[in-house]
N, C-alpha and C positions, 0 to 999 in steps of 0.2 A: 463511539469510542473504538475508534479503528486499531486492530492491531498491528506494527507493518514489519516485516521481516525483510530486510535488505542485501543480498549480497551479491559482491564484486569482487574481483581480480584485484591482486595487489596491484595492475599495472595502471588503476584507475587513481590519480593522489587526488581526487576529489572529491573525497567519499560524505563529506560533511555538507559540500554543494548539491549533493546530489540529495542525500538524504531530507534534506531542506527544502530541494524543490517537490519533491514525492510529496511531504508534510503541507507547504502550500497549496496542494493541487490538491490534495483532499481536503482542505478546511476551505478553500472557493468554491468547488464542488457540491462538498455535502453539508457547509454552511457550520462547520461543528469550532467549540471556542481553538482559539490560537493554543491554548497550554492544553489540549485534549491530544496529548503526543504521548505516544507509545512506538518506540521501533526498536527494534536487535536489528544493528550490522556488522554483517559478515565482511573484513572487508579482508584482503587474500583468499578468496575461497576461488577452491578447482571447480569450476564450472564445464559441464559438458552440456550444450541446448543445439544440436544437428537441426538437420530440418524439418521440419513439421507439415511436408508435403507444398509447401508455399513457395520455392524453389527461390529464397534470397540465403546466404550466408551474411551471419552473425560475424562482428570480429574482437568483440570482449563484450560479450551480454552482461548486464544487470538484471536481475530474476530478482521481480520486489512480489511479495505474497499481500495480501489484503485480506484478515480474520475481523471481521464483524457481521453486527445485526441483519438479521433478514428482512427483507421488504422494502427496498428501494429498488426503482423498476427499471428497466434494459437501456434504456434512453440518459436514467442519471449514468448508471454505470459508464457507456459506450464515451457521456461526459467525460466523465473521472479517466480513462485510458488517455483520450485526444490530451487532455490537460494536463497530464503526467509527461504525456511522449514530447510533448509540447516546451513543458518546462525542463526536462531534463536535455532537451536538444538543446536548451540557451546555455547552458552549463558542457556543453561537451559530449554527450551520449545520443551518438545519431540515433534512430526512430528502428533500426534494423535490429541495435543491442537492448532494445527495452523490451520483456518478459513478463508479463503481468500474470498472475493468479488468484481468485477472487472466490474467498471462500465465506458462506452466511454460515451464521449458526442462531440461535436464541439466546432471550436473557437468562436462562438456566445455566449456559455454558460458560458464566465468566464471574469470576471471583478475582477480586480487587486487593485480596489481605486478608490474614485473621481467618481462613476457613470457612468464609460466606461468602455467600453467592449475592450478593447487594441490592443485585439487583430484583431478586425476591423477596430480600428483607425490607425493600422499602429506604433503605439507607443512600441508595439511587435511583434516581428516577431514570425509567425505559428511556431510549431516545427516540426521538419522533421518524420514522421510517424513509421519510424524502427529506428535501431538502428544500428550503423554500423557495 
């Protein structure tokens, strides 16, 4: 259950196509059901991403966040970027403005509703760590 935080420049009016391919590319990915959607977009947000020593300019970044489970290994991940940068080029977002950052945590750290954490209570089941 990936969490996705999305945001863009107003000067992006595809904020829906976009969000949709992110959401694609991680349910081909990491194989997880189609309504397993969680995202906040940002879409007008003032972004500032300089360069990060790799000597390309950026010219309206997308900065997508990805909060989920720990234990899926460097190889799915490295997946999940190629097929984000991938599908967000079909839609308009050259490969230069996509920003990815990828944060694990455990099942302790997410609550669903109601002030539990579910997935200790058993009310959810863990999710399996790869992808098939």
């Amino acid at each position: 259950m990936p969490l996705v935080r999305i945001d863009h420049s107003a000067h992006r009016a595809n904020g829906a196509d976009i969000a949709a391919a992110v959401h694609d590319a991680i349910v081909f990915v990491f194989g997880i059901p189609e309504r397993d959607r969680f995202q906040v977009i940002t879409a007008g947000a003032t972004i500032v991403a300089e360069d990060a020593g790799l000597g390309f300019e950026r010219t309206d970044p997308v900065i997508i966040q990805i909060f989920t489970q720990r234990g899926r290994s460097d190889e799915i991940k490295q997946r999940l970027y190629a097929e984000i940068a991938k599908r967000l080029e079909a839609v308009g977002v050259p490969g230069v403005d996509v920003f990815i950052g990828y944060v694990e945590n455990g099942p302790q750290d997410w609550s669903f509703g109601f002030g539990r954490a579910q997935y200790l209570t058993g009310e959810l089941g863990i999710p399996a760590s790869e992808a098939p």
